[in-house]
Structures are given as C-alpha cells and as structure tokens.
C-alpha positions in Angstrom: -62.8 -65.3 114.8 -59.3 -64.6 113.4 -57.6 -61.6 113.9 -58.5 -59.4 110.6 -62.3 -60.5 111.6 -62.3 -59.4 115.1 -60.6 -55.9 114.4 -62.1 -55.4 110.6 -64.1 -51.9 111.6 -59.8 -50.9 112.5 -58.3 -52.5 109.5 -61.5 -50.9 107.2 -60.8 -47.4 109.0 -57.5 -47.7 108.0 -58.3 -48.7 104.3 -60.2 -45.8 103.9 -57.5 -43.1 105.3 -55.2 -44.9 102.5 -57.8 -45.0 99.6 -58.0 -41.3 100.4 -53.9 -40.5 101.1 -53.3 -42.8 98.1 -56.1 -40.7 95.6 -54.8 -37.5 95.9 -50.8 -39.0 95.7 -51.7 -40.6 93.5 -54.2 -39.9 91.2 -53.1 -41.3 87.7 -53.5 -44.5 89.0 -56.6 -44.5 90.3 -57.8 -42.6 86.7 -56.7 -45.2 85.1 -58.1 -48.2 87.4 -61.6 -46.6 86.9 -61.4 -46.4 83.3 -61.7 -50.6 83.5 -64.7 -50.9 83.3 -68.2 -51.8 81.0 -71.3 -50.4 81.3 -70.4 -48.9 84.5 -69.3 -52.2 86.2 -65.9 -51.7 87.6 -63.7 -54.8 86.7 -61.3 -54.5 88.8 -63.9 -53.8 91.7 -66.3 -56.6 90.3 -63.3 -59.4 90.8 -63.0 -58.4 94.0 -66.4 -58.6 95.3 -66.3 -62.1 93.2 -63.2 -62.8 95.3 -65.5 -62.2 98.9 -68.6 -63.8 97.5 -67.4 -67.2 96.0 -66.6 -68.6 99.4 -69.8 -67.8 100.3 -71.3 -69.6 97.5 -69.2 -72.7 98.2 -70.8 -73.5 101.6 -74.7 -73.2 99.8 -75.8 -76.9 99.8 -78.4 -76.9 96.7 -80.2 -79.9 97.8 -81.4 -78.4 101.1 -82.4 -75.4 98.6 -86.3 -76.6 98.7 -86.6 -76.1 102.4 -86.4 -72.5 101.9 -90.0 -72.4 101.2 -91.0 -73.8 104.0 -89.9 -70.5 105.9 -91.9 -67.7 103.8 -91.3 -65.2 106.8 -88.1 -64.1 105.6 -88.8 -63.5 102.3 -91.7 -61.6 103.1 -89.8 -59.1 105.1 -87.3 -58.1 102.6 -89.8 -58.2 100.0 -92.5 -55.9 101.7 -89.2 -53.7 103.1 -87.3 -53.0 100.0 -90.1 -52.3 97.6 -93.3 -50.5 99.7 -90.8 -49.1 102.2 -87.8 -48.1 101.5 -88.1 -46.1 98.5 -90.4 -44.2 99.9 -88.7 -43.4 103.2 -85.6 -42.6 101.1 -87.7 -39.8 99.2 -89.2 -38.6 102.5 -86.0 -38.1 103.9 -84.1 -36.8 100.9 -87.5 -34.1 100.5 -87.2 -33.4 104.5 -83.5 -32.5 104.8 -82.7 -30.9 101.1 -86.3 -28.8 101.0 -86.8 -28.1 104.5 -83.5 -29.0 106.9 -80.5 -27.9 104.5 -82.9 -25.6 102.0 -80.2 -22.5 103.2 -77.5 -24.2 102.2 -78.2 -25.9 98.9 -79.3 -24.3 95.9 -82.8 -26.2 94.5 -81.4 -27.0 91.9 -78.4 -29.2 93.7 -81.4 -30.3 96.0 -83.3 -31.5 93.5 -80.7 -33.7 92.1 -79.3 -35.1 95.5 -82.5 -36.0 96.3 -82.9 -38.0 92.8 -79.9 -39.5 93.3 -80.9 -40.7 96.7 -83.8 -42.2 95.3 -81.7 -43.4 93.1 -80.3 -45.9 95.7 -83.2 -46.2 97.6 -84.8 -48.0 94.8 -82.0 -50.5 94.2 -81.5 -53.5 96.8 -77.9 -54.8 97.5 -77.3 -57.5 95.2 -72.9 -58.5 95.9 -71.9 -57.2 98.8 -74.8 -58.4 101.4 -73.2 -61.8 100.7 -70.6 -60.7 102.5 -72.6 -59.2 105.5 -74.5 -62.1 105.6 -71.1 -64.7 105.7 -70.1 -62.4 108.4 -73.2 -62.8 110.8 -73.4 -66.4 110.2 -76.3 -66.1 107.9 -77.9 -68.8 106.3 -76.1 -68.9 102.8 -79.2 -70.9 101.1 -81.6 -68.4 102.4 -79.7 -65.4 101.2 -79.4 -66.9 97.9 -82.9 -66.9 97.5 -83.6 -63.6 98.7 -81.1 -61.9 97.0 -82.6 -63.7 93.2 -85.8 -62.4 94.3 -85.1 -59.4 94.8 -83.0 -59.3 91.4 -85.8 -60.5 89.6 -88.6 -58.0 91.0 -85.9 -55.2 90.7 -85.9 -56.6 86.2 -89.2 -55.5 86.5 -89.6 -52.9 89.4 -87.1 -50.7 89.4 -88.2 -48.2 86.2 -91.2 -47.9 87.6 -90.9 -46.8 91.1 -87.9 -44.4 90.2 -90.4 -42.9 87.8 -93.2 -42.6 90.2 -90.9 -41.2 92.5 -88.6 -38.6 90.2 -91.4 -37.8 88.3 -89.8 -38.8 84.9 -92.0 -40.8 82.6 -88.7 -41.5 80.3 -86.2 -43.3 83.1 -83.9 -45.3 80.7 -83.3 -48.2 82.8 -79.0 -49.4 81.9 -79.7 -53.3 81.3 -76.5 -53.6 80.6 -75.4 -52.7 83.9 -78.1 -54.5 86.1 -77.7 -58.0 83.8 -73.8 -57.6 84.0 -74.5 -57.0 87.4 -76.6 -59.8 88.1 -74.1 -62.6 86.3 -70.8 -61.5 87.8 -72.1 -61.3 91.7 -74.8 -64.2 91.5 -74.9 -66.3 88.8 -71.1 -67.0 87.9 -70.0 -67.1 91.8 -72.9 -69.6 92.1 -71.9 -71.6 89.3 -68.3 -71.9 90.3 -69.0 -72.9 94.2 -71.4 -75.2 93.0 -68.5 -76.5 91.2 -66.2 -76.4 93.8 -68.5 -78.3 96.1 -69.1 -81.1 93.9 -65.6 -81.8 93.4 -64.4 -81.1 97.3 -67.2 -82.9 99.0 -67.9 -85.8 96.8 -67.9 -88.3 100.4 -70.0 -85.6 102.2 -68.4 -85.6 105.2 -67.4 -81.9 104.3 -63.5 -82.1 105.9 -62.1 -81.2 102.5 -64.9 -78.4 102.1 -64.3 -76.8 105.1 -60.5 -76.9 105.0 -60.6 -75.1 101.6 -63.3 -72.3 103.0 -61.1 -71.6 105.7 -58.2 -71.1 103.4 -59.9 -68.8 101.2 -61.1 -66.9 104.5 -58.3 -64.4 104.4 -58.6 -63.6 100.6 -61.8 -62.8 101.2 -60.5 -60.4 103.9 -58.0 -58.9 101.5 -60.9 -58.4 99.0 -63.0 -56.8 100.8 -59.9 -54.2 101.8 -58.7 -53.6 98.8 -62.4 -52.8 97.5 -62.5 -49.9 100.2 -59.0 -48.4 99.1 -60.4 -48.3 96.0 -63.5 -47.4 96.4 -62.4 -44.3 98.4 -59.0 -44.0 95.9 -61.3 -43.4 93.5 -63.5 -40.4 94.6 -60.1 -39.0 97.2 -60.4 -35.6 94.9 -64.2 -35.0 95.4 -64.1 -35.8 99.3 -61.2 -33.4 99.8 -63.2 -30.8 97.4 -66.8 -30.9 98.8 -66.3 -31.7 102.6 -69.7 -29.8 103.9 -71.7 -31.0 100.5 -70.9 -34.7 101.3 -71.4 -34.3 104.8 -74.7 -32.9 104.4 -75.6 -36.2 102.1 -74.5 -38.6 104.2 -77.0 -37.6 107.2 -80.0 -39.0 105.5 -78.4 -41.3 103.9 -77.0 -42.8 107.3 -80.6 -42.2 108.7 -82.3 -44.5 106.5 -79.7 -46.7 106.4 -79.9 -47.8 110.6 -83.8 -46.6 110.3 -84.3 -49.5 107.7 -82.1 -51.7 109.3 -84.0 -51.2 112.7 -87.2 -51.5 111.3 -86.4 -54.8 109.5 -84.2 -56.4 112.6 -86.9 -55.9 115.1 -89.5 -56.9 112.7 -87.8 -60.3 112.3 -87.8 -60.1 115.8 -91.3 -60.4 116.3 -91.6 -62.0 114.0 -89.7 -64.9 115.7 -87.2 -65.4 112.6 -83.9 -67.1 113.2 -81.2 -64.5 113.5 -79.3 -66.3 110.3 -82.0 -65.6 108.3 -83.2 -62.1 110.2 -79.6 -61.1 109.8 -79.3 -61.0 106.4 -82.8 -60.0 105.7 -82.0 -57.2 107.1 -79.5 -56.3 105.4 -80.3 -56.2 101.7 -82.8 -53.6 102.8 -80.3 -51.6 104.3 -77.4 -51.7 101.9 -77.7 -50.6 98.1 -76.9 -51.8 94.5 -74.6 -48.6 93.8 -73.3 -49.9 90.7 -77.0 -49.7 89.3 -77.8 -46.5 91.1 -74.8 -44.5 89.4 -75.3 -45.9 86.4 -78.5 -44.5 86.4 -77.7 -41.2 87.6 -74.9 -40.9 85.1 -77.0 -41.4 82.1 -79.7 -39.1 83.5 -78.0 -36.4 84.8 -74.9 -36.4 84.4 -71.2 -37.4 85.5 -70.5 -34.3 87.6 -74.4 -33.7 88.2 -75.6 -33.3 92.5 -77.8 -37.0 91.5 -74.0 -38.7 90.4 -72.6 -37.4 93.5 -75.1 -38.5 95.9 -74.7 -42.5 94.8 -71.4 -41.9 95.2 -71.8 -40.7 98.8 -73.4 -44.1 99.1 -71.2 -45.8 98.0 -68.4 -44.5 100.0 -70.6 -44.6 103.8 -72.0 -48.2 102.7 -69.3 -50.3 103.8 -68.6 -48.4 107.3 -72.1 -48.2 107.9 -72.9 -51.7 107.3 -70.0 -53.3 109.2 -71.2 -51.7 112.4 -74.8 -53.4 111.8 -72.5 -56.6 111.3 -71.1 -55.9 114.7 -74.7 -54.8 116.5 -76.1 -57.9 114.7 -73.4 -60.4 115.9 -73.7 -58.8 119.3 -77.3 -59.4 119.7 -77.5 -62.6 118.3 -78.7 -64.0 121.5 -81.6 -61.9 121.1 -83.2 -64.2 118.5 -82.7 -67.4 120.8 
C-alpha cells in the first residue's frame, strides 16, 4: 500500500476539518458548487465518484463474468440483507431512539421526520461508492459488478414499495430521474468506458500495459475520493455548526445500524464459508447507502429544510468515516476467511 492508502482514515480526518473550515469561510463557493446539479445528482460530486470508480471498472474481466453464478452465496446475502433486513432494522432503530431513547429531546414532529428520513436511507443500497470499498479490500471487481446491478434493478422495482410500507404513505413519488441518472453515471458509463480501456490496453493479455495504467490512476482515485469529503462536508459546514446536539443525536442510530449490518452480514459470510473478496464487498452495499436517492426523496416529500432532509444528510456526512473503518476491520481480518 502506498502512502495515501495506508494513512487514508488521517488524510479523510483531515478532509473533513477543511470541508467544514472551508464551508463556513467560504460559503459562496460551496452555494454555488451545489447548485450544479440535475435532479438532485451533484455533477461536480458525480465526476468524482466516476473518477474512483472507473479504475475499478477497468480491472473487471467480462469473459470471466459467467462464473459469477456458479457462486450464488454471495448474492444471496446481500439480497436477503438489504431488502428483508435492513429496512426494517433501520425503522426499529429510528422508532427506538426518536419515540422512546431521545422522545425528551425532540419534538414528534422532528421525530417523526428523522425517522422517515432514516428510512429513507435504509431502503436505498449503495450503488457508487461501494466500488470504492470494495477496490479497497481487494474485492472481487466481477462479483461486485453483479451485485451491485442486482441490487439496482430490485431497488427499480422495490424501493416505492417498502418506503411506503414503512412511512405509511400510499403516495411515495419515487424521483426516476435521480435513481436512472444515478444508475448510468456510477455503473453503466464507468463500465462502458473500462470496458473500453481494457480492450485497447490488454489486447496481448498479458495485462503489463493494464496494470501499469491502473496503478497510475491509483492516486487520482485517491484525490477523488478527498476532494468528495471536502465537499461533501463544505457543503452542509453551516448546518453542522448550527445543530451540533440534533446531528449528534442522528448519527447514533445511524452508526448503529451501520456496524450492526455490517456485523451481521461479515460473519454471515463467514459461516457461510464465502471468500473474503466477495464477503467483503457483500458486506458492504448493505452497510453503506444510495444518499443521492434518499435525499432526493426526502426533499420532494418533505421538504428542503424538513427533520427527513436533514437526516440523509447526516448520512451522508458519517458514511464515508464510517465505512473506511469497516475497510480497515475488513482488511485486518482478512485472514479470517482463509
């Protein structure tokens, strides 16, 4: 491991105190960066995530692409996590701590909308960013692919559903825009273009070429990455500052079911006598979230500046801490799955 991959939890700590110096300095820019956008898809965010995930894409070799099946564990897991699990631990939680734990400190009507909006993200499985986790446990790139396009395509036809069951809306306006946009700029275009990529670098399969370039673009990725947590924090500096406690009191659950899923999927695979680069990253779509999707949602619901809008956005901002010190426990335990 180079050196920005064997101190990243320093050099993302450090990205985060500057997104949040940076916001409140300068707040103007950060307005105006987050006015880029269309239907609710960053751009300047969604290039960046692009930027981590094509070299990801690059290393998936499509002809070995029909194995997959011939290891249905995997799939099952995330499948059987993310969509009779985790919703519904997600609306335990968010019922337990903001109607029973925190009922003295919230009003019910603020509780009621946190806990939507952390359904909200419960409901929505990572689709970009656990193509980064996953490059940075070793995962198996192939396998992610497929898991991730599962997921995508049970979410098409999922995810209006379960939030309904769940929020108790009949009416939940699901923003196709946003999850199609979603989709093509994180999966099918990176796809695409390191399909590409491959074809024209490894043409005499002996991968020198391939792995040269990959290792050149390891450091952008890096830098992507980075600059996504700058932003991401940049963006919300104002509201951190503002609502310390409210934010505080979001996060618990939030980080409970986030190591809770994790746990539950990671030792599952375990016994399930997976190989940790395809445990790895099954566990982590069920522990991270697509938060583009999930405020989006919450938005058009209830509103920009509602308790449901500030929630996803608390998920957002604990996501990428959270998730790179499952990277490290995952990397450190690798031997586990031996």
């Amino acid at each position: 491991m180079g050196l920005f991959e064997r101190y990243l939890s320093v050099w993302v700590a450090l990205c985060i105190a500057a997104g949040v110096l940076l916001g409140n300095l300068l707040p103007t820019v950060f307005t105006l960066i987050a006015t880029w956008e269309y239907a609710h898809v960053n751009l300047v965010v969604a290039v960046l995530i692009w930027l981590m995930i094509y070299p990801m894409m690059i290393q998936i070799d499509f002809s070995s692409l029909k194995d997959v099946g011939k290891k249905p564990k995997g799939l099952a897991l995330t499948l059987v996590v993310n969509w009779l699990i985790k919703p519904f631990t997600m609306a335990m939680l968010g019922w337990l701590f903001f109607k029973v734990l925190f009922a003295g400190w919230v009003d019910p009507q603020s509780a009621e909308e946190y806990i939507a909006g952390m359904i909200l993200l419960g409901v929505a499985p990572c689709t970009a960013m656990v193509f980064v986790w996953s490059q940075l446990t070793r995962g198996d790139a192939n396998y992610t692919l497929i898991q991730v396009s599962i997921n995508d395509i049970i979410m098409i036809f999922a995810f209006a559903p379960i939030t309904a069951f769940l929020l108790g809306i009949s009416d939940i306006q699901v923003p196709w825009e946003t999850l199609l946009i979603s989709v093509l700029l994180y999966v099918v275009l990176p796809l695409i273009a390191g399909a590409l990529t491959r074809k024209k670098l490894d043409r005499g399969n002996d991968h020198q070429r391939l792995n040269s370039f990959v290792a050149a673009l390891k450091p952008w990725s890096i830098v992507g990455l980075l600059t996504t947590v700058i932003l991401l924090f940049g963006f919300q500096a104002e509201t951190l500052l503002e609502n310390p406690l409210v934010i505080g009191l979001i996060a618990i659950p939030l980080l409970i079911q986030t190591y809770g899923i994790f746990a539950l999927s990671y030792f599952a695979a375990k016994r399930m006598k997976l190989a940790h680069n395809v445990a790895a990253p099954a566990s982590m779509i069920g522990s991270s979230n697509f938060f583009e999707l999930a405020v989006a949602v919450a938005i058009s619901l209830f509103g920009l500046h509602s308790g449901a809008a500030l929630a996803t956005v608390v998920g957002v901002l604990v996501e990428v801490p959270v998730m790179l010190s499952l990277v490290w426990f995952a990397n450190r335990t690798r031997h586990w799955f031996d």
